[in-house]
C-alpha positions as CSV (number, residue, x, y, z in Angstrom):
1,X,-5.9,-10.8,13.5
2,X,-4.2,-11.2,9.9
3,X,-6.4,-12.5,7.4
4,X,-4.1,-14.8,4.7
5,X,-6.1,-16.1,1.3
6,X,-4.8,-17.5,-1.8
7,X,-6.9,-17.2,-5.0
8,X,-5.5,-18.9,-8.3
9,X,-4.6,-16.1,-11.5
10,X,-5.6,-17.9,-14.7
11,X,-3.7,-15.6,-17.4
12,X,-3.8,-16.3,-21.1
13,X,-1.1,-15.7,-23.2
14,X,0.0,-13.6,-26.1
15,X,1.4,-16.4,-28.1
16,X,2.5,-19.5,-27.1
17,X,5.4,-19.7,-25.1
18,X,8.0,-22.7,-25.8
19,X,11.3,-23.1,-24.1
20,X,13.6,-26.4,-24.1
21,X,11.7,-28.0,-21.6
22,X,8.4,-26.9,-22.3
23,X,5.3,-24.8,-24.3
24,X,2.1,-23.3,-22.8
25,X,-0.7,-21.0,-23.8
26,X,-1.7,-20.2,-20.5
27,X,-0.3,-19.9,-17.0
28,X,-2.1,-20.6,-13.8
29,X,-0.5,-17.9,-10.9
30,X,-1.9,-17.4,-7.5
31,X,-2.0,-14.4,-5.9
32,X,-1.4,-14.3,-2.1
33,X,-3.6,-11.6,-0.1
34,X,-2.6,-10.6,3.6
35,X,-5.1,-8.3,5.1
36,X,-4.3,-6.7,8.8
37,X,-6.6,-3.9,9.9
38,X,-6.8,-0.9,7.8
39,X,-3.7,-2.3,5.5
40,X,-3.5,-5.1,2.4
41,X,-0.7,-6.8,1.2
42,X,-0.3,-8.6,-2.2
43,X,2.0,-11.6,-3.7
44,X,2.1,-13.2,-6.9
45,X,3.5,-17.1,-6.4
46,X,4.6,-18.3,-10.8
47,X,5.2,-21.7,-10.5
48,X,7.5,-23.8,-11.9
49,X,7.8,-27.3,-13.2
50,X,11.7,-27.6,-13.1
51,X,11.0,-27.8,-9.3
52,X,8.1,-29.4,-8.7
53,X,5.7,-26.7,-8.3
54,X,2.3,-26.5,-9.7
55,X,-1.2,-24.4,-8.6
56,X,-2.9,-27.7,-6.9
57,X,0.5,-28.2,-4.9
58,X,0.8,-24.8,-4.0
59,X,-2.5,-24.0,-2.8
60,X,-2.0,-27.9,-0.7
61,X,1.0,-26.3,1.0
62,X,-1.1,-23.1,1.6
63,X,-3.8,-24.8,3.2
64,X,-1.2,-26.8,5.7
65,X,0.3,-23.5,6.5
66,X,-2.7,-22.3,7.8
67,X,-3.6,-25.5,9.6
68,X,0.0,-24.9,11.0
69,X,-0.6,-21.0,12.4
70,X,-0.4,-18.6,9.4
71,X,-3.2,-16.4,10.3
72,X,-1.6,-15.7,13.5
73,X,1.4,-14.0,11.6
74,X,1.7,-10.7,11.7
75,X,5.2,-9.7,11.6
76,X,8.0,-10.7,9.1
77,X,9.5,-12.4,12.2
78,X,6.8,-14.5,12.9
79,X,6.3,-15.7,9.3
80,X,10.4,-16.2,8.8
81,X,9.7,-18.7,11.6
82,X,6.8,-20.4,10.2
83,X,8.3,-21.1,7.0
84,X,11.4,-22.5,8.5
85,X,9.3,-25.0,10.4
86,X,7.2,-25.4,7.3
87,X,8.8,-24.7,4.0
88,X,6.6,-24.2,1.2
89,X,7.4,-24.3,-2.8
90,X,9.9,-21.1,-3.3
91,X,7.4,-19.3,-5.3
92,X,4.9,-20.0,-2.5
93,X,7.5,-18.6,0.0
94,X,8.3,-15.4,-2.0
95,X,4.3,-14.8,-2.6
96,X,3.9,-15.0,1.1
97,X,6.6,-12.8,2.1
98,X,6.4,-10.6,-0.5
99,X,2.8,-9.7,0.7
100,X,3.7,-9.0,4.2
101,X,6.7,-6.7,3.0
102,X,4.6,-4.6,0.8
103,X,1.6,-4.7,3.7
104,X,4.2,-3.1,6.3
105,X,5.7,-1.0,3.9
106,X,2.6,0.5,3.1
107,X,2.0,1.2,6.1
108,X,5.0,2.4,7.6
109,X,4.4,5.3,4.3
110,X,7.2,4.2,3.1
111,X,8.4,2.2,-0.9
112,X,9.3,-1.3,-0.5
113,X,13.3,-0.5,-1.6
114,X,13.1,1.6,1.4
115,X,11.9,-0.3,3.7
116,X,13.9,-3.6,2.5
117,X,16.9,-1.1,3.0
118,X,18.2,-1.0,-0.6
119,X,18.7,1.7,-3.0
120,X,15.7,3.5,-4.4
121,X,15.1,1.7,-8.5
122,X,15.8,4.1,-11.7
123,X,12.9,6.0,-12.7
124,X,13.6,3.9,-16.0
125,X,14.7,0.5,-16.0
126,X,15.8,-1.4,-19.6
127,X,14.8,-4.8,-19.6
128,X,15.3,-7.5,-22.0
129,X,12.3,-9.2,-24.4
130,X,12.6,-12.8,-25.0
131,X,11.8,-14.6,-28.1
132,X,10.5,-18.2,-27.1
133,X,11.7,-20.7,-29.6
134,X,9.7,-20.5,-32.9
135,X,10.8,-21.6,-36.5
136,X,13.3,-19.2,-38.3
137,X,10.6,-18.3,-40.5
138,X,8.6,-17.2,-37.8
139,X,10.8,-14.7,-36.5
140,X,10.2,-11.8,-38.6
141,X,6.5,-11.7,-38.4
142,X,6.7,-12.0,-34.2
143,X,9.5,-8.9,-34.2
144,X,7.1,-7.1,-36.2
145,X,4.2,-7.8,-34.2
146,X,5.4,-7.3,-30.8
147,X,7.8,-4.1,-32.6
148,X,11.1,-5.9,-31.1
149,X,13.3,-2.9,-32.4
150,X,12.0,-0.8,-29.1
151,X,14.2,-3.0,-26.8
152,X,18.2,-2.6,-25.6
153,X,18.2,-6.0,-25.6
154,X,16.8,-9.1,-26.7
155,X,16.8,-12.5,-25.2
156,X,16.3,-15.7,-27.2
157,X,15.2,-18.9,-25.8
158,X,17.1,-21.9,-27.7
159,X,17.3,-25.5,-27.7
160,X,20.3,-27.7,-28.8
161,X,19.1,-28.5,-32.5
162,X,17.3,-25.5,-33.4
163,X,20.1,-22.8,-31.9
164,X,21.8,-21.9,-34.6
165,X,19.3,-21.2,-37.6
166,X,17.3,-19.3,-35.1
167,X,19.8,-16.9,-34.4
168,X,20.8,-16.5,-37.8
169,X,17.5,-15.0,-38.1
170,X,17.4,-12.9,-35.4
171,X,21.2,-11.6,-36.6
172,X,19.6,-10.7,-40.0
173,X,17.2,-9.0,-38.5
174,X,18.7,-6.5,-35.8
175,X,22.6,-6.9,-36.5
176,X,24.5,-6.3,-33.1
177,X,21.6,-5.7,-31.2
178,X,22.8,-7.0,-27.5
179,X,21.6,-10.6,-26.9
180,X,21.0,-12.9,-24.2
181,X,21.0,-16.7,-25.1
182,X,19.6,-18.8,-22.9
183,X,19.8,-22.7,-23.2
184,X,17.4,-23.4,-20.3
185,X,20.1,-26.6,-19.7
186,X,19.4,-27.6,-23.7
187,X,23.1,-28.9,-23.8
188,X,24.0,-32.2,-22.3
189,X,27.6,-31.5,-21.3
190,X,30.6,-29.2,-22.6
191,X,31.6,-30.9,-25.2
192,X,28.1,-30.8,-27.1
193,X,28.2,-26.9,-26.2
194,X,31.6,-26.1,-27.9
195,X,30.8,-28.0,-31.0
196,X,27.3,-25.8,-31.1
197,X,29.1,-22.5,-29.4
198,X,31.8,-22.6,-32.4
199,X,29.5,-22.2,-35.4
200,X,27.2,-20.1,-33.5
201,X,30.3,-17.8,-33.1
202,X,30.6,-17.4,-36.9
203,X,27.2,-15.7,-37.4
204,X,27.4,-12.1,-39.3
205,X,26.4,-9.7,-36.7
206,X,26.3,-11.8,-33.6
207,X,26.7,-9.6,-30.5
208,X,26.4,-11.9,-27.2
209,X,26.1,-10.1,-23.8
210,X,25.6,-13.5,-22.2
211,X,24.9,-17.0,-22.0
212,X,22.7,-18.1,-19.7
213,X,22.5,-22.0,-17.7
214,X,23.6,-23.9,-21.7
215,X,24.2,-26.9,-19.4
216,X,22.1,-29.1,-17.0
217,X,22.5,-27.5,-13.3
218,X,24.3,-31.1,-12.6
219,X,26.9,-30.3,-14.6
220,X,29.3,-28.4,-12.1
221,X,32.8,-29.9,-13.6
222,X,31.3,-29.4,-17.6
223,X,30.9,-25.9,-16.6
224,X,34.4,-25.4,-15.0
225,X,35.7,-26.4,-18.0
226,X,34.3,-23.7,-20.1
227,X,34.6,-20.8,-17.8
228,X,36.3,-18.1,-19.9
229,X,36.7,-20.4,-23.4
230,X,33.2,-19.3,-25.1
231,X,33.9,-15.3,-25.8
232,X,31.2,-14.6,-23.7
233,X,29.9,-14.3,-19.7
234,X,28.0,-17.9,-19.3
235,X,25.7,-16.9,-16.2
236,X,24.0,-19.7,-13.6
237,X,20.0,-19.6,-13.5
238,X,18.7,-23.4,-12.7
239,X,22.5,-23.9,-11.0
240,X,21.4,-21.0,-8.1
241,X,17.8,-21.8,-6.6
242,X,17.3,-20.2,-3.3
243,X,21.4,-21.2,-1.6
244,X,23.8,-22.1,-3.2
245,X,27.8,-22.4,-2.9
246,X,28.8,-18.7,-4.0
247,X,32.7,-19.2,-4.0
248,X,31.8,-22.8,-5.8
249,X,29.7,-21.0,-8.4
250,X,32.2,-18.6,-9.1
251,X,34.4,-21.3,-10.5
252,X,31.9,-22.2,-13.2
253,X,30.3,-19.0,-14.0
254,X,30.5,-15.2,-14.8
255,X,27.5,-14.2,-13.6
256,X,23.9,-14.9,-11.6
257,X,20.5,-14.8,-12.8
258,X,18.5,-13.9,-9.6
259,X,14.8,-14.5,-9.6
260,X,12.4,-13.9,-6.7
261,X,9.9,-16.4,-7.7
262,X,13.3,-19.2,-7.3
263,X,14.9,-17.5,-4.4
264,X,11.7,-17.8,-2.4
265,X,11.6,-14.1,-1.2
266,X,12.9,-10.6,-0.9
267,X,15.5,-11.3,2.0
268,X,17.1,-14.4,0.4
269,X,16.9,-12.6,-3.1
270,X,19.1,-9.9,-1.7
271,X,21.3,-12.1,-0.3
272,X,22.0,-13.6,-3.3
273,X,22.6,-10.8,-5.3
274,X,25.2,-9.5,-2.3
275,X,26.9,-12.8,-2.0
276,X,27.1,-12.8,-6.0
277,X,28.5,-9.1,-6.1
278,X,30.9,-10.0,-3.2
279,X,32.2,-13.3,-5.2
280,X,33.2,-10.9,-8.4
281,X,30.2,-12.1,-10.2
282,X,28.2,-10.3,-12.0
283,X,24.3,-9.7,-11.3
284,X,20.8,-10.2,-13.2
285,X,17.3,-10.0,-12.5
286,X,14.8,-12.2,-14.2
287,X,11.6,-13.5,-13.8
288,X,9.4,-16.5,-14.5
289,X,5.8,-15.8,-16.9
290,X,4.2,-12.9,-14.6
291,X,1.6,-10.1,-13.5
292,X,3.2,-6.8,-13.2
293,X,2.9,-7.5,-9.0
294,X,5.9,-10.5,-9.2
295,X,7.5,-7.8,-12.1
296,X,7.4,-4.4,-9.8
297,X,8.6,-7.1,-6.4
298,X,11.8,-7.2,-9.0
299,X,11.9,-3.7,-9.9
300,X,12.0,-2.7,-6.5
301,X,15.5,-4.2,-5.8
302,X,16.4,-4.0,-9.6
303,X,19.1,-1.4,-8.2
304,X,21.4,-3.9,-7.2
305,X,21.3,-5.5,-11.4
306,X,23.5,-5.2,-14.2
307,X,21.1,-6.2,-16.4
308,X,17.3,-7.1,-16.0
309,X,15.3,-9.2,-18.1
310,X,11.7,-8.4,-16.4
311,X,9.5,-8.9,-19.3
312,X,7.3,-11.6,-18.2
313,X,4.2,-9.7,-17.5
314,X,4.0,-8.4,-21.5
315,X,3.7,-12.1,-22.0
316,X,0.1,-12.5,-20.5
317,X,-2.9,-11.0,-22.6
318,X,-4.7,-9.2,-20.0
319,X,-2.2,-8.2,-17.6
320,X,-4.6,-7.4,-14.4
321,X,-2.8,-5.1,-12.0
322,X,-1.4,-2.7,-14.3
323,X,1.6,-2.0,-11.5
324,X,4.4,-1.3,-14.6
325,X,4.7,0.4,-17.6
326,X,6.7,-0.4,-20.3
327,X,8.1,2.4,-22.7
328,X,10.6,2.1,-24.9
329,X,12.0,-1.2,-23.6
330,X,12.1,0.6,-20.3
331,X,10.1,-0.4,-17.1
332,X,8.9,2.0,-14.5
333,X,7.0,1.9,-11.4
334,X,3.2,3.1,-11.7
């Protein structure tokens, strides 16, 4: 018989980490284990606030799924159904599924991009390093410490007021270095943006490869009127959780930010990364703040990504799995 646990991951951070909606020092994961005879799966559940999710709900859910049946699940089948008649929090989900893919590809011998049917990850993936929002002043000192100039990319948490004199910083400082912006829905509708977006625009040595979610997920006819006015791809994060309205989302955005941890597992992540391709979107893998097991669930299908912003796990102090290296602002499988 299966044997499911849960057991909460209490990881310290680096440095504080402040986006628009929040800041934190620490970050309470859980890590799902799924034992079946000689084989062990893992799953890491991040969760969020923006949806509801904390550890205590989380491990609530987790103890009605088992009252509903979960140790009798053996089989992705048998879960798929489970969850359907119980959903969980998406993070939840994806911890749960994630640890029975990884159990049966183990022990099938086979690597989970094989097994999930997808194409085998670069030996070498680049992946972005975000900047949480700080004080200009700050900047400097943090690049230096965490040696910023290693990455392709760079992605730079904002909010509304404080957008533009950070990125004059970060413009001074590494001059058409690549950049993703994200406004974690800082903006309250288009018209705020474009007064913001136009200044921003001016900035000596401003190199945006995308926008990302500037405007509250509500905000469907705001972003429709922007599509293709800002002079860069504005992609949807909070706008796609785990469905969405694909040819809908193509009328407000350029691209998709996919993450696991929101799409509530593997299957469902790959579908929306195919239905994103398929609508002439384009595709992106991030994360939320995690151990290198959510960050290698990522790399695994990180095949079917323009771009990847995986960096989560150099956030926490003592990272405890020690499943991905990082080299160069390049991720690999260990």
């Amino acid at each position: 018989m299966p044997i499911w646990t849960l057991t909460p991951l209490v990881l310290p951070l680096r440095y504080t980490w402040k986006i628009s909606r929040n800041a934190s020092t620490t970050k309470t994961n859980l890590l799902v284990r799924l034992r079946h005879g000689a084989h062990e799966g893992l799953g890491e559940a991040a969760p969020n606030v923006r949806y509801g999710e904390t550890p205590e709900s989380l491990q609530a859910e987790f103890e009605q799924l088992q009252q509903a049946g979960l140790n009798q699940c053996a089989t992705l089948p048998e879960l798929e159904e489970l969850l359907t008649a119980h959903p969980p929090a998406h993070a939840l989900r994806f911890a749960l599924e994630s640890a029975l893919v990884h159990l049966e590809a183990r022990r099938v011998g086979q690597v989970v991009a094989e097994w999930l049917g997808v194409p085998t990850p670069a030996a070498a993936v680049p992946t972005a390093f975000t900047l949480p929002i700080m004080e200009p002043g700050a900047v400097a000192e943090f690049a230096r410490r965490q040696q910023l100039g290693r990455f392709p990319l760079l992605k730079i948490k904002v909010n509304r007021e404080g957008a533009m004199e950070l990125l004059r910083e970060v413009t001074r400082l590494f001059p058409g270095r690549a950049l993703l912006i994200d406004g974690n829905e800082a903006w309250p509708d288009a018209d705020s943006l474009r007064q913001s977006w136009e200044h921003i625009q001016q900035l000596p040595g401003l190199n945006v490869r995308l926008l990302e979610q500037p405007l509250p997920a509500t905000c469907a006819d705001d972003y429709r009127s922007i599509k293709g006015q800002l002079g860069c791809p504005v992609f949807a994060d909070e706008s796609v959780t785990d469905r969405a309205d694909f040819a809908d989302i193509a009328q407000q955005f350029e691209g998709v930010n996919m993450k696991l941890m929101k799409a509530g597992g593997y299957l469902n992540g790959l579908h929306i990364l195919r239905e994103t391709r398929a609508h002439g979107l384009q595709t992106m893998l991030g994360c939320m703040v995690e151990t290198t097991l959510g960050i290698s669930s990522a790399l695994h299908v990180s095949a079917l990504a323009d771009v990847c912003d995986l960096d989560g796990f150099l956030i926490v102090q003592d990272e405890p799995f020690g499943l991905v290296r990082e080299e160069n602002g390049h991720l690999s499988l260990q």
